[in-house]
C-alpha positions in Angstrom: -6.5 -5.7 17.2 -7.1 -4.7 21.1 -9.8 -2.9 21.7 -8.2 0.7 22.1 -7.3 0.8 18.6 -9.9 1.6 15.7 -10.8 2.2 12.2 -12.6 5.0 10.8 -14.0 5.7 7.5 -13.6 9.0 6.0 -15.1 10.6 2.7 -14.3 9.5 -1.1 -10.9 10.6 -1.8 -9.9 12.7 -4.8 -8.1 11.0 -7.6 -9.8 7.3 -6.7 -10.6 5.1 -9.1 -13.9 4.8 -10.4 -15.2 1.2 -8.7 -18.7 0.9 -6.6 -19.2 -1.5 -3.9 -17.3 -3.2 -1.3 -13.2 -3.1 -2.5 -11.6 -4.9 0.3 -12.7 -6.8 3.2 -11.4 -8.2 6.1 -13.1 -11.0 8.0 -12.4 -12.7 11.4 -8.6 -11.4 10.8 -6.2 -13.3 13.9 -2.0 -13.3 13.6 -0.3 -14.7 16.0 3.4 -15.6 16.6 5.8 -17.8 18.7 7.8 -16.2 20.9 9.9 -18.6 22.6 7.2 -21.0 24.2 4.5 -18.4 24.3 1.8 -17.3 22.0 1.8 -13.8 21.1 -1.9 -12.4 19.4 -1.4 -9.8 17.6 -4.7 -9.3 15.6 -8.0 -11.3 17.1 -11.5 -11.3 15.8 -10.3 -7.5 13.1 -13.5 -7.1 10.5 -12.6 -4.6 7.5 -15.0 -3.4 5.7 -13.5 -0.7 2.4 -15.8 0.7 -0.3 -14.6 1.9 -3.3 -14.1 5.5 -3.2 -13.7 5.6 0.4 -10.6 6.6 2.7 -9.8 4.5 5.6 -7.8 5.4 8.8 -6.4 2.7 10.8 -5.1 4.3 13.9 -4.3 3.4 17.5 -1.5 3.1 20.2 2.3 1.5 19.0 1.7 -2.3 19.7 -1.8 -2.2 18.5 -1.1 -4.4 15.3 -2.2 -1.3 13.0 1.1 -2.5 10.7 0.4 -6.6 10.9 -3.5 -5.4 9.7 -2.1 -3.5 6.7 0.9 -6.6 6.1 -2.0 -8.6 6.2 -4.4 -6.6 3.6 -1.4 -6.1 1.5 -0.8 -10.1 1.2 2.8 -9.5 2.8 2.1 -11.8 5.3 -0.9 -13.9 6.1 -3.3 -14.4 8.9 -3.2 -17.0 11.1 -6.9 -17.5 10.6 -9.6 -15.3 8.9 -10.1 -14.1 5.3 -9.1 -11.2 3.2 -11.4 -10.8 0.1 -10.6 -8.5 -2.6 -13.2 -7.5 -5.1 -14.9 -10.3 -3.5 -12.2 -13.0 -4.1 -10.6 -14.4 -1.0 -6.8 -13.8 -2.0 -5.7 -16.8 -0.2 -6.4 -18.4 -3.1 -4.1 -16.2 -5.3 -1.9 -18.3 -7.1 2.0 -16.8 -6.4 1.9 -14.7 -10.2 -1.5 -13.5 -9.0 -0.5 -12.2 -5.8 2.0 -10.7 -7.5 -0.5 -9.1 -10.2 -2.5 -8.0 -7.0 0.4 -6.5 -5.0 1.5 -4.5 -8.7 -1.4 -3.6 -10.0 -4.2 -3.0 -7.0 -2.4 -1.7 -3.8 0.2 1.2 -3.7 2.6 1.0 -1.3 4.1 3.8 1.1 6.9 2.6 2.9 8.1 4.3 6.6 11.1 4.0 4.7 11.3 4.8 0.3 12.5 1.9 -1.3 14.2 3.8 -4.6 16.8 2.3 -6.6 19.9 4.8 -5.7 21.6 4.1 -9.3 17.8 5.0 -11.3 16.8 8.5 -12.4 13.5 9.4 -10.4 11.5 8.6 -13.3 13.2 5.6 -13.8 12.5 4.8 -10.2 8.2 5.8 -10.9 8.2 3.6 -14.2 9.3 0.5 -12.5 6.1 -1.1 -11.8 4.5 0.0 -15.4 8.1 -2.0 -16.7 7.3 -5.0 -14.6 3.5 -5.3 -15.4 4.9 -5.2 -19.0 4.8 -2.0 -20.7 7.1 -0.9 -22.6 9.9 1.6 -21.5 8.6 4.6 -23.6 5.6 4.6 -22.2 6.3 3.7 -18.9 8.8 7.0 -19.1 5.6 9.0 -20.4 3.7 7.9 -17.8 6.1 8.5 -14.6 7.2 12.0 -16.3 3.1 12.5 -16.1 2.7 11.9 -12.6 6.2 13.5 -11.5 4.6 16.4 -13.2 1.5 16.3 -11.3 3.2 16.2 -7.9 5.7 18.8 -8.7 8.9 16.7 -9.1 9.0 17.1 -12.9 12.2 19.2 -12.8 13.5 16.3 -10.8 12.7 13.3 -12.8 16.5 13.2 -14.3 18.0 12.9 -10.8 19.5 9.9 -10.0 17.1 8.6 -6.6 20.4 8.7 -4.6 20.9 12.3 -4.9 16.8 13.5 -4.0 16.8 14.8 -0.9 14.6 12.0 1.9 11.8 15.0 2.5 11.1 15.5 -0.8 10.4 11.8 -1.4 8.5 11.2 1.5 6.8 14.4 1.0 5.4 13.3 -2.3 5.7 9.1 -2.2 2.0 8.7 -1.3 0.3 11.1 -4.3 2.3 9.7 -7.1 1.2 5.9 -5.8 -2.6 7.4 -5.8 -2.3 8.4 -9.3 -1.8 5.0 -10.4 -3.9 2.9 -7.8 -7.0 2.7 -6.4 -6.2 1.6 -3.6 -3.1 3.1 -1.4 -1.6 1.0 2.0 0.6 3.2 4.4 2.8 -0.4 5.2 3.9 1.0 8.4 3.9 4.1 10.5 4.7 7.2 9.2 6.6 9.4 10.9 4.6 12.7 11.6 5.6 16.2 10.4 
């Protein structure tokens, strides 16, 4: 990352979950790409550093790489060279299911863009994750009704995703993914009130 953008580390947010020590971590990070005949570095010599608890900020100007960093601590794309460790285990050496486990179960995603299923009710839409780590659909419906509850979109969890209005989802994407994870990715920038 160039040297104009930078990272800053905020205090423990509410609603983490309960983990000490270092979380995530980020060493010697570089992505590059091909363009044509030339090399483009996106991300050269980017050290993370995330304790558990804590609430991280990756800001800087459009070009930066602040989206390729959180692709890359995500595992949606990997680095050209460097290491991302979670709870201390490089995940480079994920095998494919967990990767999979990692990306389900550890990071909540916030897209620039949601990413509902327009023919799924709301809750429907929440529960998807708890159906795909294996619960079962009772108590994945329990548990999204919980935490539609808890941001205020209980009297909407009936609605089919295609008819909720874009604000109100984007308005409330983020909280419902901190209920459930500990730790939350922005994958992209979000547009600003």
């Amino acid at each position: 990352m160039p040297s104009h953008a930078t990272a800053t580390a905020t205090s423990a947010r509410e609603g983490a979950k309960t983990r000490s020590g270092v979380l995530m971590e980020a060493r010697d990070l570089r992505k590059s790409y091909r363009a044509g005949a030339a090399e483009v570095t996106v991300l050269s010599g980017v050290n993370v550093r995330v304790e558990a608890g804590e609430l991280i900020a990756v800001v800087g100007p459009s070009g930066a790489g602040k989206s390729t960093l959180l692709h890359l601590l995500a595992a949606l794309d990997t680095p050209t060279s460097g290491t991302v460790y979670f709870e201390q285990k490089a995940i480079e050496t994920f095998r494919e299911s967990e990767l999979a486990d990692y990306r389900n179960r550890s990071i909540g995603f916030v897209w620039q863009r949601h990413h509902l299923l327009a023919d799924f009710t709301a809750a429907e839409n929440v529960a998807m994750p708890l159906l795909m780590r294996g619960a079962g659909y009772g108590e994945a419906l329990e548990t999204s009704a919980r935490w539609l509850r808890e941001v205020g979109l209980e009297a909407r969890a009936t609605q089919r995703a295609g008819e909720l209005s874009g604000g109100v989802l984007a308005e409330r994407a983020d909280r419902v993914l901190q209920l459930e994870h500990g730790l939350l990715l922005p994958v992209g920038d979000r547009p600003k009130p």
